[in-house]
N, C-alpha and C positions, 0 to 999 in steps of 0.2 A: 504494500500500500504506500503510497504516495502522501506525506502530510502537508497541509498548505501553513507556510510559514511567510513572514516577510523579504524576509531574503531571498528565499525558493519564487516568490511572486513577481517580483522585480530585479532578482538577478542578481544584486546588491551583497556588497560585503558591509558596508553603513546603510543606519538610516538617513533615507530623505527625508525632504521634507512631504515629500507624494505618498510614499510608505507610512508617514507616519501620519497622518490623513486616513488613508484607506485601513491604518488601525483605528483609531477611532470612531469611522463609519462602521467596522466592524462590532465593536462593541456597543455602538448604539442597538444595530440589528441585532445586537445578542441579547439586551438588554429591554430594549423597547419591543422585542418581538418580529419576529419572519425573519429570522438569521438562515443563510446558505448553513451548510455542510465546512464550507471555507471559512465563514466568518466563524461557527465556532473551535475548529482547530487554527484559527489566527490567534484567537483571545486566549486560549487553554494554555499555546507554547505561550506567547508573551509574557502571561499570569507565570511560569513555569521560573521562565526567564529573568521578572524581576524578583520573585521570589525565592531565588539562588538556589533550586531545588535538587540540581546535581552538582555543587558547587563545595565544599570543606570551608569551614572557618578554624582557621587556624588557631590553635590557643596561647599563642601569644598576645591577642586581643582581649582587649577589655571586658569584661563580665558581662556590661550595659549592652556592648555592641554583639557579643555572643546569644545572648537574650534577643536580642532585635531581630537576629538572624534567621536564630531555633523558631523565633514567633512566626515570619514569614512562610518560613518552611510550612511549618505547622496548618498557616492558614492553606498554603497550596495541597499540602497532604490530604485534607478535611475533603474538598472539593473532588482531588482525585481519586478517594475512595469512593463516590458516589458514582463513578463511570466505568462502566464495561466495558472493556476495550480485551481484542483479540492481541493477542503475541507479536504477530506483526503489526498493529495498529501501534503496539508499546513501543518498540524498537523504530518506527516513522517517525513517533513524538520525540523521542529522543533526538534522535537526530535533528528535528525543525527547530527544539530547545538548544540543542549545542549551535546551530545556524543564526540563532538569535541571540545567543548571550556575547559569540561571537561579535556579533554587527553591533548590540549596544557598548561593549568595553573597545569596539574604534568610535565610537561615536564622542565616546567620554575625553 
């Protein structure tokens, strides 16, 4: 299976400013109702992505910021346990989340 990511969409190793638009149309249609198939694996990686979901906090860092981290995770984990997704479906998402965390740490 194929996941729809921003990067995958527009070819992009950074976000645009057009990408980062059609994330926000997306999550309106997620949100406000009649989301594509697309618009919700656009908003699942992103949420994935800012929520450092495959990411390590190193414990050299601060308590507070360890805590901020584990919470994020946390919120994404809650969400992801609510969705069924086949083996191959897991390992697409993966990948559209590494394509994304990618694009936002050039972006930074």
């Amino acid at each position: 299976m194929n996941w729809h990511s921003l990067t995958k969409a527009f070819g992009i190793r950074t976000r645009s400013s057009r990408a980062q638009f059609e994330l926000g149309e997306a999550y309106r249609r997620v949100f406000n109702g009649n989301p594509s198939r697309a618009d919700q694996q656009l908003v699942l990686a992103d949420i994935a992505a800012k929520a450092g979901w495959n990411t390590i906090t190193p414990p050299s860092v601060a308590s507070d910021e360890l805590r901020f981290n584990e919470g994020k995770r946390a919120v994404f984990a809650n969400i992801f346990a609510h969705i069924s997704l086949a083996p191959a479906d897991v390992q697409a998402f993966e990948n559209a989340v590494r394509h994304e965390i990618v694009a936002e740490q050039q972006q930074s």
